[in-house]
C-alpha positions in Angstrom: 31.9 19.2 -19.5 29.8 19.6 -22.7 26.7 21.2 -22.9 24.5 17.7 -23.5 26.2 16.6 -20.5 25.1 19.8 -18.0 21.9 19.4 -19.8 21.5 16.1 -18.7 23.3 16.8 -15.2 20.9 19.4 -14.8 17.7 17.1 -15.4 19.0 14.1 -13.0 19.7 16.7 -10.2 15.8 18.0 -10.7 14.4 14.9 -11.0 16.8 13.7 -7.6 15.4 17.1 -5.8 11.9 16.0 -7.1 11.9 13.1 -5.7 13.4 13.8 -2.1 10.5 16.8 -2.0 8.1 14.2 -2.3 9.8 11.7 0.2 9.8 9.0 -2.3 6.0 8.4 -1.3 7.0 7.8 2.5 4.4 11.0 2.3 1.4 8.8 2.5 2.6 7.3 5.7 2.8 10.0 7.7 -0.8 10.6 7.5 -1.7 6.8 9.1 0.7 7.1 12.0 0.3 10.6 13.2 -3.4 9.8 13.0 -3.4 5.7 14.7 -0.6 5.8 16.9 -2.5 8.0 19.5 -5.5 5.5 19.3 -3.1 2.9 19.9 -1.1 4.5 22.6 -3.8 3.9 25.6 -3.5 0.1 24.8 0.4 0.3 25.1 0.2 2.0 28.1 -2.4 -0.6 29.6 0.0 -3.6 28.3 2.7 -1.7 30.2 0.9 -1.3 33.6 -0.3 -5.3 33.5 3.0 -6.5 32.5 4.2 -4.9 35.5 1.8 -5.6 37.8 2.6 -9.2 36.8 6.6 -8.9 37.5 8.3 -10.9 39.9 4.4 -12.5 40.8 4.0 -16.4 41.9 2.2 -17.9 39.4 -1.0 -17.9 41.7 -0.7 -14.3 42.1 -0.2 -13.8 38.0 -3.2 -15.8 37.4 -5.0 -13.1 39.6 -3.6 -10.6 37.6 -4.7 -12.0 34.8 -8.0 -12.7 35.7 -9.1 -9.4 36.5 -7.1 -7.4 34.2 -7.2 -9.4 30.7 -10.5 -8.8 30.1 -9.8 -5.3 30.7 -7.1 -4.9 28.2 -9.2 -7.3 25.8 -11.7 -4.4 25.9 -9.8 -1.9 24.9 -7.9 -3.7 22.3 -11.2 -4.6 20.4 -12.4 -0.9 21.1 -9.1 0.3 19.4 -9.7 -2.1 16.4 -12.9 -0.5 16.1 -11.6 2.4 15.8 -9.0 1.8 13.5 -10.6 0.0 11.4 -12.8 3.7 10.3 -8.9 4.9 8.8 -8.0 4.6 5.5 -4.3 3.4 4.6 -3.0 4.3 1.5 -2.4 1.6 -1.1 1.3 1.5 -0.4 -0.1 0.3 3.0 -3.1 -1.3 2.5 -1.7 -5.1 2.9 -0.1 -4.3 5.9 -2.5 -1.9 8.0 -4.9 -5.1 7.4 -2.1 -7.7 8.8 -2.1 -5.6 11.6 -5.8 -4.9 12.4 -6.2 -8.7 12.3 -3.2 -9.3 14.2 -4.5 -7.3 16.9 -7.7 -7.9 16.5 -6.0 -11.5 17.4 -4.1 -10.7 20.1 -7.5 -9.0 21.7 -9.2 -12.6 21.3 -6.4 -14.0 23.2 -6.4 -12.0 26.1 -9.8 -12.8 26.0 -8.9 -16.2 26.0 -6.2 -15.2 29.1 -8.9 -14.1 30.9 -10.9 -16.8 31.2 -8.1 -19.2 31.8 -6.5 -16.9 34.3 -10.1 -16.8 36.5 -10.2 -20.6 36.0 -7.0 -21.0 37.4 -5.9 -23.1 34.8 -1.8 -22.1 34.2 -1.6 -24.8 31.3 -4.0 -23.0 28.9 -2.6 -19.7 30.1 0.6 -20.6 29.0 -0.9 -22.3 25.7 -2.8 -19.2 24.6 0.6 -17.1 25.3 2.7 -19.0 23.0 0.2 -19.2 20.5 0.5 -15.3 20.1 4.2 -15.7 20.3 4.1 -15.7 16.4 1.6 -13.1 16.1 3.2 -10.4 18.3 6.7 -11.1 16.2 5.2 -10.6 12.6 3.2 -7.4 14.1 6.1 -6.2 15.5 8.4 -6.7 12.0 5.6 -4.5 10.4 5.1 -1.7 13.0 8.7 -1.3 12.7 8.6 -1.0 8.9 6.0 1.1 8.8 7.0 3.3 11.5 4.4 2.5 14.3 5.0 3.3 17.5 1.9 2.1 19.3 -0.2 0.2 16.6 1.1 -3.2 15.9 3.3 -3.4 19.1 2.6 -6.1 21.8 4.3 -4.7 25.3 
């Protein structure tokens, strides 16, 4: 190998060794997700606990469910916007943190929404709202995972 050639071997292999230091910019992330996640995490767990307390229920029973515990969760999914909202995302991320604090903020309207049509006893609207979020929990879900959310973003 000529000289030119290690020379230039040389420079790609620092610049290759620079670049893996820096994590290609996946740096910036980091900071976001170690930082949301655990403010997200008592929302996922309360998601959790509903969607098992709503298992194997009649739908009169669900609706009960429903009725007293959507509002609950709503709560704490608007609190956790809240709180979320006071992080900053780095540019790289900026477009998506927003999808997903008005995703969830979305999904927090709906169970709103559940609530009240739960304590009604009106299955149709339940149903209704449900779907409508279908959409919402899927795009959240495509950017959580891209991102490298655990909690924030993800509909249980």
């Amino acid at each position: 190998m000529s000289v030119p050639s290690r020379k230039l071997l040389l420079a790609v292999l620092a610049a290759t060794a620079a670049l893996a230091a820096s994590g290609c910019g996946s740096t910036s992330r980091s900071p976001l997700v170690a930082r949301a996640d655990p403010i997200c995490k008592p929302v996922a767990t309360k998601r959790t606990a509903v969607n098992a307390a709503l298992a194997g229920k009649s739908q009169t029973k669900a609706l009960e469910v429903l009725a007293r515990e959507a509002p609950s969760v709503a709560a704490l999914e608007i609190e956790t916007v809240d709180r979320l909202r006071t992080l900053k995302a780095p540019n790289a991320l900026s477009n998506d943190w927003q999808q997903l604090l008005v995703g969830m903020q979305k999904l927090a309207e709906d169970n709103q929404k559940l609530g009240a049509a739960a304590k009604a006893k009106n299955a149709t609207a339940v149903q209704r709202v449900d779907g409508e979020g279908q959409q919402v929990r899927q795009q959240l879900t495509v950017i959580a995972t891209r991102d490298g959310f655990t909690y924030c973003g993800r509909a249980s």
